[in-house]
C-alpha positions as CSV (number, residue, x, y, z in Angstrom):
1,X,119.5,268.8,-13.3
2,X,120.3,270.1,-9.9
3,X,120.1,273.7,-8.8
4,X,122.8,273.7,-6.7
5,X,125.2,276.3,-6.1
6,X,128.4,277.0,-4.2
7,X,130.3,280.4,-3.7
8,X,133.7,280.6,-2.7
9,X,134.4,281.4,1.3
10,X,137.5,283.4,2.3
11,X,138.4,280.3,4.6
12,X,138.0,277.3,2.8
13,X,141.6,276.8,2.5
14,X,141.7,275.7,6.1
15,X,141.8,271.5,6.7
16,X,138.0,271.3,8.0
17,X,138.7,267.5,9.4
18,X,140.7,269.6,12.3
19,X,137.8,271.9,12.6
20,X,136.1,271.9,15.6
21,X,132.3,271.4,15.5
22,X,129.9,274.2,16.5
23,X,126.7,272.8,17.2
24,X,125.4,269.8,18.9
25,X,122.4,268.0,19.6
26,X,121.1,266.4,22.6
27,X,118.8,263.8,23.4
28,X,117.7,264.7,26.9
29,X,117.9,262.1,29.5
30,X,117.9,264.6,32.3
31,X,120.6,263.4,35.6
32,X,123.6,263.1,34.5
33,X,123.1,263.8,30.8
34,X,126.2,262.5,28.8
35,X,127.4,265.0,25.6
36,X,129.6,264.1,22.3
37,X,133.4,264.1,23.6
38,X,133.6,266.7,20.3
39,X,132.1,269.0,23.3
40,X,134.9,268.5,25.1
41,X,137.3,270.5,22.9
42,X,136.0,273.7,23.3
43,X,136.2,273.4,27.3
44,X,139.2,274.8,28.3
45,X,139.8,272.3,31.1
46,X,138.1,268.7,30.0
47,X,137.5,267.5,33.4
48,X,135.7,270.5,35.2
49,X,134.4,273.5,33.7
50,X,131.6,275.4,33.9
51,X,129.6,277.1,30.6
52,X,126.7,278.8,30.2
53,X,123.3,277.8,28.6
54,X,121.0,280.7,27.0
55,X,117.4,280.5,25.8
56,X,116.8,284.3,24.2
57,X,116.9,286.9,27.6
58,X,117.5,283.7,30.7
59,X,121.0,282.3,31.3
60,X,122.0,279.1,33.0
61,X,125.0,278.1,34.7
62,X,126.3,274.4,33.7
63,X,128.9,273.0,35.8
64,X,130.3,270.5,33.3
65,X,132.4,267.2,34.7
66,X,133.1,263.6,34.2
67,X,132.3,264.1,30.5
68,X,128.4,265.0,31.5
69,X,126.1,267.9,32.7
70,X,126.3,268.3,36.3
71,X,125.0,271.2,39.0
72,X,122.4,273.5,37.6
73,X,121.7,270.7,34.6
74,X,118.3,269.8,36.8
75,X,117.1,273.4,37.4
76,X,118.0,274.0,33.6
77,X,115.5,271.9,32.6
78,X,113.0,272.2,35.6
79,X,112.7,276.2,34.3
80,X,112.5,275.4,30.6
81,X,110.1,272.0,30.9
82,X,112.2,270.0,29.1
83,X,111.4,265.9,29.4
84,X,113.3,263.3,29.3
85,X,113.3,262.2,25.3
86,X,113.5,266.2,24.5
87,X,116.1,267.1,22.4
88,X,118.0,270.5,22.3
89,X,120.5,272.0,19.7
90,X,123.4,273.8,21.5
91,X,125.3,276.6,19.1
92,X,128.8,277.8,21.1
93,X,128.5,281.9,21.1
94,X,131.8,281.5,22.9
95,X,133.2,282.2,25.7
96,X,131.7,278.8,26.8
97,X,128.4,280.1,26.1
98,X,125.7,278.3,24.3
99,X,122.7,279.0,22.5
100,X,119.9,276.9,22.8
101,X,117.0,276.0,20.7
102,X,114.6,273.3,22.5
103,X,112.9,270.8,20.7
104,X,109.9,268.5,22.3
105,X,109.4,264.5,21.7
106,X,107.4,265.5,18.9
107,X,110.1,267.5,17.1
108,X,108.7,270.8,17.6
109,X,109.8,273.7,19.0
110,X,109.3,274.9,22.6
111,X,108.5,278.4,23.4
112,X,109.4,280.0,27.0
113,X,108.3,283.8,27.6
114,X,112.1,284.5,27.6
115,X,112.7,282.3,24.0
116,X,114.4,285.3,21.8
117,X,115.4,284.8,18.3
118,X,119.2,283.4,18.1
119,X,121.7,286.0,18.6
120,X,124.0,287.0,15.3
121,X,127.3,286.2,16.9
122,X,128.6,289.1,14.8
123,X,127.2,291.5,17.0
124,X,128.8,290.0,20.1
125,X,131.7,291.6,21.5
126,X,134.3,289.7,22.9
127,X,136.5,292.4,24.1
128,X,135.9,291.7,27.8
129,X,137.3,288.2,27.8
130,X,140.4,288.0,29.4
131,X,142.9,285.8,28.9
132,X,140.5,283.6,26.2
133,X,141.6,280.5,24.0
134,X,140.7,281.1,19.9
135,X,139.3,278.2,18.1
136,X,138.6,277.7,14.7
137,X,134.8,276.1,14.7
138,X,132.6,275.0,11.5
139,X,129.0,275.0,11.2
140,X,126.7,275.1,8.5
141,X,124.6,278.0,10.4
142,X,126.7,281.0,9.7
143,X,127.5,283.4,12.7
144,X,125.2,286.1,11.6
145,X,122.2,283.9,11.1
146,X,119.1,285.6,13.2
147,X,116.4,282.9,13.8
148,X,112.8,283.9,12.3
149,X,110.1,283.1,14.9
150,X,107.3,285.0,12.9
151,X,107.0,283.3,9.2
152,X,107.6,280.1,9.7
153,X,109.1,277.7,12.1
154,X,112.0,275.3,13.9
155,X,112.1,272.0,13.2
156,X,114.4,268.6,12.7
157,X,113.2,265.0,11.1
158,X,115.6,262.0,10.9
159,X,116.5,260.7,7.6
160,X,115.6,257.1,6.8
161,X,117.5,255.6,3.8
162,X,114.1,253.3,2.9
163,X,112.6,256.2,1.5
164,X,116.2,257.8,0.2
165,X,114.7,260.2,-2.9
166,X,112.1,262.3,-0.4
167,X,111.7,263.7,3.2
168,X,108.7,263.5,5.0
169,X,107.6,267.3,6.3
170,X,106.1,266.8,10.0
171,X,102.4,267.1,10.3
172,X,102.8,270.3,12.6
173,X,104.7,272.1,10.0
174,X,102.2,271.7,6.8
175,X,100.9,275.1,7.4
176,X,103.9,276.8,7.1
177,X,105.0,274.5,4.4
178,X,102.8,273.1,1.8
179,X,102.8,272.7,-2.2
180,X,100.8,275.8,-2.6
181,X,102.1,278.3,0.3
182,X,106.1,276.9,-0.8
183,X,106.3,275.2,-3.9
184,X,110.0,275.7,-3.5
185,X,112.5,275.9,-0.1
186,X,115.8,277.2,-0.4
187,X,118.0,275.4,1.7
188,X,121.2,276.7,2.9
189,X,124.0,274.3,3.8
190,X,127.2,276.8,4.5
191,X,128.1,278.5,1.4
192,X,125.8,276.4,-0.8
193,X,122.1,276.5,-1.7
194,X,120.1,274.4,-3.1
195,X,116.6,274.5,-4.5
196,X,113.5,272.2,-3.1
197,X,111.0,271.1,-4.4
198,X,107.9,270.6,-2.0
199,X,105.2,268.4,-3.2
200,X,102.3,266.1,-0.9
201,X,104.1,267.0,2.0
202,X,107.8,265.8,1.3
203,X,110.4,267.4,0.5
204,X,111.0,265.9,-3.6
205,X,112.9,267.4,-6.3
206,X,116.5,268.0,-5.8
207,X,116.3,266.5,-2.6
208,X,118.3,263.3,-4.1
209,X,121.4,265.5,-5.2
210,X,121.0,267.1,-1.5
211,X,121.4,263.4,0.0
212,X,124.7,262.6,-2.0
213,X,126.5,265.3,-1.6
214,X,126.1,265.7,2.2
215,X,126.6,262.0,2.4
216,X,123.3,261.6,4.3
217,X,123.3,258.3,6.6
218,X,120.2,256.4,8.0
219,X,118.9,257.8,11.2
220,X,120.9,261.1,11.0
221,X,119.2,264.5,12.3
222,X,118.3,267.2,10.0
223,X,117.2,270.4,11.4
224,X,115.4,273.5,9.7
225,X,116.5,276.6,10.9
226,X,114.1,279.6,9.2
227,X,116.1,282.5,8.0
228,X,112.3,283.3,6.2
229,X,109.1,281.7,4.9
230,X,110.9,280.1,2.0
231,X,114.9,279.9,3.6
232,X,116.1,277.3,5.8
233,X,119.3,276.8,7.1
234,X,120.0,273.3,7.7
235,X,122.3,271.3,9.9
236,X,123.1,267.9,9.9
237,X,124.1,265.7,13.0
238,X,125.5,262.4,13.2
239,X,124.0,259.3,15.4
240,X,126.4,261.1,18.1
241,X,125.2,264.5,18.0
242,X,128.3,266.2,16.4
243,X,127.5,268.3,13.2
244,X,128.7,266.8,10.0
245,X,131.2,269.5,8.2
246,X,131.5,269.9,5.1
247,X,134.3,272.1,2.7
248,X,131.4,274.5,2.1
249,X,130.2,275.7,5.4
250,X,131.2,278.3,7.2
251,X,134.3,279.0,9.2
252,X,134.4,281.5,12.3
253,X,136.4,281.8,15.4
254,X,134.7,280.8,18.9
255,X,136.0,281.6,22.4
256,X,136.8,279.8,25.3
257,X,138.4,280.5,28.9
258,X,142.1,279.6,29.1
């Protein structure tokens, strides 16, 4: 019997195919690093704009053009040692602003003295934008979500449909998560939870209702955002690096210059 659940969301009326996505996630190739054309509709002007990058307290100019990264990409990822193969998760904060959360090859996350939890968008005031575009965007990470650094930590796997009834947990993570420190994971997906069971370092019971009903395709990107030593929020990316949305996540209104 599954345990999941599903409230109801003040916005759920609204057609979520015409949504668009939130977050994003990069494989790095460094010069002239290509993006999902999803990007592209929350840039004001597709063919030349420029947005901002933000790891916690530093802040990067990204001139974007010719549907890649292009001045200020290179010293982006000079300052923050990303590699080529790295892979970073982009959240629009709007106002063409995006937080980041940098992974390495080996799917863990990379700490800078300036990486800050993420920001709860909530708390972000947008009364000094002038002349700003509203969008509608989706995401399964609400806009008050704060990133816990302390308890437990970031991480994505791909989903392989050979092994379709389990998910392996990456080696670096088993002493945050194990059968005996988390017997159980709550994992957030929007407006619905759902209760894991954690047993020889996969992720078992439940996790096969979790697969159908978000539709889960080979080679698509989970990631685990910790809300707390037992609560993940979890987003899932297609092969291009778009979020998948769902009726049950979240709805909240980003920003971007006119």
């Amino acid at each position: 019997m599954s345990e999941t659940s599903c409230t109801t969301a003040p916005d759920l009326h609204l057609a979520y195919n015409n949504l668009a996505a939130c977050c994003f996630l990069l494989k790095c190739i460094h010069r002239g690093q290509i993006f999902p054309s999803q990007f592209e509709l929350l840039l004001a002007q597709p063919r030349s704009s420029t947005i901002i990058l933000r790891i916690g307290l530093q802040q990067w100019p990204i001139m974007v053009t010719n549907h890649s990264f292009g001045d200020g990409w290179d010293d982006f990822c000079e300052h923050n040692s990303i590699k080529r193969h790295d892979t970073i998760l982009l959240r629009h904060a709007g106002g063409l602003m995006f937080d980041v959360i940098h992974f390495s090859e080996l799917q863990t996350q990379v700490y800078m003295p300036w990486t800050a939890p993420l920001p709860n968008l909530l708390q972000t005031s947008y009364s000094t934008l002038q002349d700003t575009r509203q969008h509608h965007v989706a995401s399964s990470m609400h806009p008050d979500l704060c990133q816990n650094l302390s308890e437990s930590v970031c991480f994505y796997q791909n989903f392989h449909s050979a092994t379709p009834n389990t998910l392996q947990i990456p080696r670096f993570v088993d002493h945050f998560i194990n059968r005996e420190r988390t017997p159980t994971l709550l994992i957030k997906t929007g407006h619905r939870t759902t209760q894991i069971g954690v047993k020889h370092g996969r992720l078992q019971r439940n996790w096969r209702t979790f697969i159908l009903d978000h539709q889960l395709q080979h080679n698509e990107v989970l990631v685990f955002i910790p809300e707390s030593e037992t609560v993940f929020t979890v987003l899932i990316f297609d092969d291009t690096g778009v979020e998948k949305i769902f009726p049950w996540y979240h709805t909240f209104n980003g920003y971007s210059d006119a």
